[in-house]
C-alpha positions as CSV (number, residue, x, y, z in Angstrom):
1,X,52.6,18.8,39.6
2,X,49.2,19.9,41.2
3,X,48.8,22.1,38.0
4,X,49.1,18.7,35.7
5,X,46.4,17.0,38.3
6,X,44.2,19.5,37.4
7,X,44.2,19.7,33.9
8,X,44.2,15.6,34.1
9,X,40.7,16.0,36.2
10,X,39.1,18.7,33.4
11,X,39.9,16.2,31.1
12,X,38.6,13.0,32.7
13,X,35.3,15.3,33.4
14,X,35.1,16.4,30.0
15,X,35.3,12.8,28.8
16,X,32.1,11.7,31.3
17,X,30.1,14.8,30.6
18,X,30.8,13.6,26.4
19,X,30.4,10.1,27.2
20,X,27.3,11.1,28.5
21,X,25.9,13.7,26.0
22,X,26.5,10.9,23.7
23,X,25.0,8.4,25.1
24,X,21.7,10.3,26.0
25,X,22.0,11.6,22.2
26,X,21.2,8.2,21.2
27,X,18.4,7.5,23.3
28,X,17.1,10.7,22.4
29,X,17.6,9.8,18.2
30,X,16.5,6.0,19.0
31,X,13.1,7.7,20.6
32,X,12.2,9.9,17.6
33,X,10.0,8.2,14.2
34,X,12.4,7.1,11.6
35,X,10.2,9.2,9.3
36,X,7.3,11.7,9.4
37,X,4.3,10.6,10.4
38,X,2.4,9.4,6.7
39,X,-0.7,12.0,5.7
40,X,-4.2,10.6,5.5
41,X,-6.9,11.3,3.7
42,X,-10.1,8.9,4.9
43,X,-13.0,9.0,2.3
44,X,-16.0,7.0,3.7
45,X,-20.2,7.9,3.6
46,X,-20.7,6.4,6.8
47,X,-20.2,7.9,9.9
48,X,-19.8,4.9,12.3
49,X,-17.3,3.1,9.3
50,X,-15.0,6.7,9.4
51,X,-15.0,6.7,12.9
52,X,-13.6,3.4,13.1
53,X,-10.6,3.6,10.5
54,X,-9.7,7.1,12.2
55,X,-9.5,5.5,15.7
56,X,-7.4,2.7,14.3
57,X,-5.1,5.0,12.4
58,X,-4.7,7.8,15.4
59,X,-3.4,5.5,17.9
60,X,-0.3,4.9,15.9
61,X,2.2,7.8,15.7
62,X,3.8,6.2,12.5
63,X,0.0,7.9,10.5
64,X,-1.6,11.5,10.6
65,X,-5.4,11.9,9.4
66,X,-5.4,14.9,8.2
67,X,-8.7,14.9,6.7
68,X,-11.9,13.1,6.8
69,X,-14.6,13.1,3.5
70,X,-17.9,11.7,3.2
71,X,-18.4,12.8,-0.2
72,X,-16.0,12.3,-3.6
73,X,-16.0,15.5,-5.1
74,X,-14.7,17.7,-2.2
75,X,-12.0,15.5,-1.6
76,X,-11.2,15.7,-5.2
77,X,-11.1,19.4,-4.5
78,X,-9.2,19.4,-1.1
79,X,-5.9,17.4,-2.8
80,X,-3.6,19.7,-4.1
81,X,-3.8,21.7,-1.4
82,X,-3.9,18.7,2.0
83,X,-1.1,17.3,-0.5
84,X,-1.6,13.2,1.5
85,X,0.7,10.6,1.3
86,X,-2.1,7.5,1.7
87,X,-5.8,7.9,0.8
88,X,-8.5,5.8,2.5
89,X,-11.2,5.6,-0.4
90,X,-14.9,3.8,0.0
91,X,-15.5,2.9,-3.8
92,X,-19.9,3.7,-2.9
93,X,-20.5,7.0,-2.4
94,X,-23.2,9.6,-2.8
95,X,-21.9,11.6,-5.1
96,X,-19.6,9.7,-7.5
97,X,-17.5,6.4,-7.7
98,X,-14.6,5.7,-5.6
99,X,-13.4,4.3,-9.0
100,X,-13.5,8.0,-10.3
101,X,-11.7,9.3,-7.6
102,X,-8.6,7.5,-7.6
103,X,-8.2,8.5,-11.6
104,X,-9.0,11.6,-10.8
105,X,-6.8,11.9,-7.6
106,X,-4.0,9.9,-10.0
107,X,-3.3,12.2,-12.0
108,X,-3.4,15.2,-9.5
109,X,-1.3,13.5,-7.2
110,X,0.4,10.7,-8.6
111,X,3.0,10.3,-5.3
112,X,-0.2,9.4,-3.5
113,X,-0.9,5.4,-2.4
114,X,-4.9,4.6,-3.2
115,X,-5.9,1.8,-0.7
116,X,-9.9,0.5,-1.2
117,X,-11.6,-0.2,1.6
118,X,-15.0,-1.5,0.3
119,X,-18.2,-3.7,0.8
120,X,-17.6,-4.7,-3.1
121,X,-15.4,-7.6,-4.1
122,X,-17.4,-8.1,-7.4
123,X,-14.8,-8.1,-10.5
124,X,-16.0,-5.2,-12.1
125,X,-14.8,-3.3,-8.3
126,X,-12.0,-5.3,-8.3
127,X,-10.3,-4.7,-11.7
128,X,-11.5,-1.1,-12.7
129,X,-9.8,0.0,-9.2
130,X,-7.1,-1.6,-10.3
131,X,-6.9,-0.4,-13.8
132,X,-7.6,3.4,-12.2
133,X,-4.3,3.5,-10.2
134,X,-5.2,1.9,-6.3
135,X,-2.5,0.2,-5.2
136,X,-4.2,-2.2,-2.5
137,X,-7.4,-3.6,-2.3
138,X,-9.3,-4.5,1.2
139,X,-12.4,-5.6,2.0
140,X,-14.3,-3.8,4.9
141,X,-14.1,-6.2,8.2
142,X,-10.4,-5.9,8.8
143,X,-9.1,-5.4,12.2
144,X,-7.8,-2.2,13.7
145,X,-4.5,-4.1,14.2
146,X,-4.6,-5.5,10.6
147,X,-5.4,-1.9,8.9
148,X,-2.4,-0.3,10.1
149,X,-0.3,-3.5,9.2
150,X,-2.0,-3.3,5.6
151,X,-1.5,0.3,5.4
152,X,2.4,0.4,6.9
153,X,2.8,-2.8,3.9
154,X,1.3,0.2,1.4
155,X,3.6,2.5,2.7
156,X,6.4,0.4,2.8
157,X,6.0,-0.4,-1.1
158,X,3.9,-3.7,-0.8
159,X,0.3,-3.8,-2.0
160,X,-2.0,-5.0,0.4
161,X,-4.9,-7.4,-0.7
162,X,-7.7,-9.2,1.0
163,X,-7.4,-12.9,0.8
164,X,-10.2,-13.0,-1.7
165,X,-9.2,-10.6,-3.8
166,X,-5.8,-12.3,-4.6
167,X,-7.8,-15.4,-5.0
168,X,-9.9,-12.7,-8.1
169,X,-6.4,-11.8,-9.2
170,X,-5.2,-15.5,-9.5
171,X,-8.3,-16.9,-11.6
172,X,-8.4,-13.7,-13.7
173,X,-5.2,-14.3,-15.3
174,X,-6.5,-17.4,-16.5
175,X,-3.9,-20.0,-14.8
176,X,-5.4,-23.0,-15.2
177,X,-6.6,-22.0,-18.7
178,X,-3.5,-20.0,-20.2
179,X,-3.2,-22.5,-22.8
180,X,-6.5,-22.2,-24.3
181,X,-7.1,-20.6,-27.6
182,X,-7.8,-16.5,-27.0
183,X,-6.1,-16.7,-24.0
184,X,-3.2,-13.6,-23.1
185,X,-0.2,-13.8,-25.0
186,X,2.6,-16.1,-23.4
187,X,4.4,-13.3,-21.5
188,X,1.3,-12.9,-19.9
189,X,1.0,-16.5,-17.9
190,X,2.1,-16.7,-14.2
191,X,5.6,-18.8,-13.6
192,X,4.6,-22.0,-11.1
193,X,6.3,-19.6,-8.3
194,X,4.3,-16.9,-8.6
195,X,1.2,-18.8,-8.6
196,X,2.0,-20.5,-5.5
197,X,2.4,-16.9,-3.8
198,X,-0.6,-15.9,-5.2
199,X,-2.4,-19.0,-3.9
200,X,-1.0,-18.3,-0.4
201,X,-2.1,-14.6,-0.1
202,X,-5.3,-15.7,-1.6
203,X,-5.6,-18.4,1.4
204,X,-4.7,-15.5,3.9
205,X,-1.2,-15.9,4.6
206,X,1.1,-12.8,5.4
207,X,4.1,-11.7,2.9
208,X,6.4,-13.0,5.8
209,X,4.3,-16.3,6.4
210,X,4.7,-16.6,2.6
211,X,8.2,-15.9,2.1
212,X,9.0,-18.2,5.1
213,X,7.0,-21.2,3.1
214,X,8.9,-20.4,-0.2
215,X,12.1,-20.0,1.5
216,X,12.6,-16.8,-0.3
217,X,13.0,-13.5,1.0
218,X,10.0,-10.4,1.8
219,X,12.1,-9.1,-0.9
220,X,11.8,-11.9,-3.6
221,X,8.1,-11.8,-2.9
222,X,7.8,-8.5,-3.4
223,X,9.6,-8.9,-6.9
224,X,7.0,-11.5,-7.8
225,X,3.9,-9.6,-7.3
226,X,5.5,-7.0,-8.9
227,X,5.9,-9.5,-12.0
228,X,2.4,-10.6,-11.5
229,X,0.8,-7.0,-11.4
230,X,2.6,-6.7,-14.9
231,X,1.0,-10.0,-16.1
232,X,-2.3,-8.2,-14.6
233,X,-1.8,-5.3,-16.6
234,X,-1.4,-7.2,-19.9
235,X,-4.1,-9.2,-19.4
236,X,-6.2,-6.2,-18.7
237,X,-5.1,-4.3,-21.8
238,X,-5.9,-7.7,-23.8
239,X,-9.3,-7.2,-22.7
240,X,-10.1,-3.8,-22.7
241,X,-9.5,-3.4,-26.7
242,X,-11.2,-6.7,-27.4
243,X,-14.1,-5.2,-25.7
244,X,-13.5,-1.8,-27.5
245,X,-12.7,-0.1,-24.3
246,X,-9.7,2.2,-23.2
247,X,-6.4,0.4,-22.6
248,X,-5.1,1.5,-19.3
249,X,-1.4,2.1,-20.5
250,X,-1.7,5.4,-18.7
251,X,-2.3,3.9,-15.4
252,X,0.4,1.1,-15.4
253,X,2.9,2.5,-14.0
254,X,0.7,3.7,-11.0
255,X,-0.5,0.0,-10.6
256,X,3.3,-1.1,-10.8
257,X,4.5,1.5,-8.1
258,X,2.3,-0.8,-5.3
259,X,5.4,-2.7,-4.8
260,X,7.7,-1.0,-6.3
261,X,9.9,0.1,-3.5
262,X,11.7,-2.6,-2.1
């Protein structure tokens, strides 16, 4: 009988010290970063500018600079072997265009999301980024607090854009005008839903804040810009051999990819 109490008491102990093991297992999984910590490569001329998207980014675990440019061409040179997840690019440098660099840094490491972070909202900025592979476009005067929500949306598939520069997006594919003579082929025009999303980004309104207005999902409005970046492309194409330049069928799929996960 006392030899039975004792193997009863082992096993009760055994079932505390398991219980918990286990339970401290999960506070100790529950406390670690779901993934690791995104790569980033910041390319910005000014000093003061740099400073300020590194401090925003190191105070978040969930992103890693890994290495800071003031120049184009070096950081063109550092990629294959810093190998980044998210790259930070100023389109006016010294030495050559932003606009170069994300081709360039395309096709050496497609994988890579380009996010713009630039003075220039001009079209020409704008829609040559675009057509080059960047899969967000900012404009310099974003909060700390509203980078790294831009930049988690970039990582998270979604393709982050100033307010203003969806409004660009909306009146370039012609949506009041899509009937007119010259204007993109049919499949081209926007559907009346995905004008209204782009209207709200365009007025400032978050994915969420514009999912919860359509009564749709983050989801569904991912799926819509995803249509409209294709309608984008199009259009673009259109353009670019009426105006006898290159098509930018090569850099399609790198535009489609900004919200492609979902």
């Amino acid at each position: 009988m006392l030899h039975e109490f004792h193997l009863l008491t082992i096993k009760l102990h055994s079932c505390r010290v398991t219980g918990f093991l286990s339970e401290e297992w999960k506070r100790m999984q529950a406390s670690q970063p779901k993934h690791k910590p995104a790569r980033i490569i910041v390319i910005e001329d000014d000093a003061a500018a740099r400073k300020m998207l590194v401090t925003a980014l190191e105070v978040d675990a969930d992103y890693k600079v890994v290495a800071e440019f003031s120049e184009g061409r070096t950081a063109i040179a550092s990629v294959k072997e810093i190998k980044p997840d998210i790259m930070l690019i100023d389109l006016g440098l010294p030495d050559i265009s932003g606009i170069e660099i994300i081709r360039d840094i395309g096709a050496i490491q497609p994988k890579c999301d380009m996010l713009v972070i630039t003075t220039f909202g001009d079209d020409h900025s704008v829609f040559y980024a675009l057509e080059a592979g960047a899969r967000g476009y900012l404009l310099k005067g974003v909060t700390s607090e509203e980078l790294r929500r831009d930049i988690r949306l970039l990582r998270d598939g979604g393709s982050p854009l100033s307010p203003s520069i969806a409004r660009k997006v909306l009146d370039r594919l012609n949506v009041n005008k899509s009937k007119r003579a010259g204007s993109p082929k049919k499949e081209a025009r926007l559907t009346p839903r995905e004008i209204e999303i782009l209207q709200l980004i365009s007025q400032g309104h978050s994915y969420d804040e514009t999912a919860a207005h359509c009564k749709i999902t983050n989801a569904t409005v991912h799926a819509h810009l995803k249509s409209i970046y294709r309608k984008l492309a199009v259009h673009l194409n259109t353009e670019a051999i009426y105006e006898g330049r290159r098509p930018f069928a090569q850099q399609v799929d790198a535009v489609f990819d900004v919200i492609e996960v979902l």
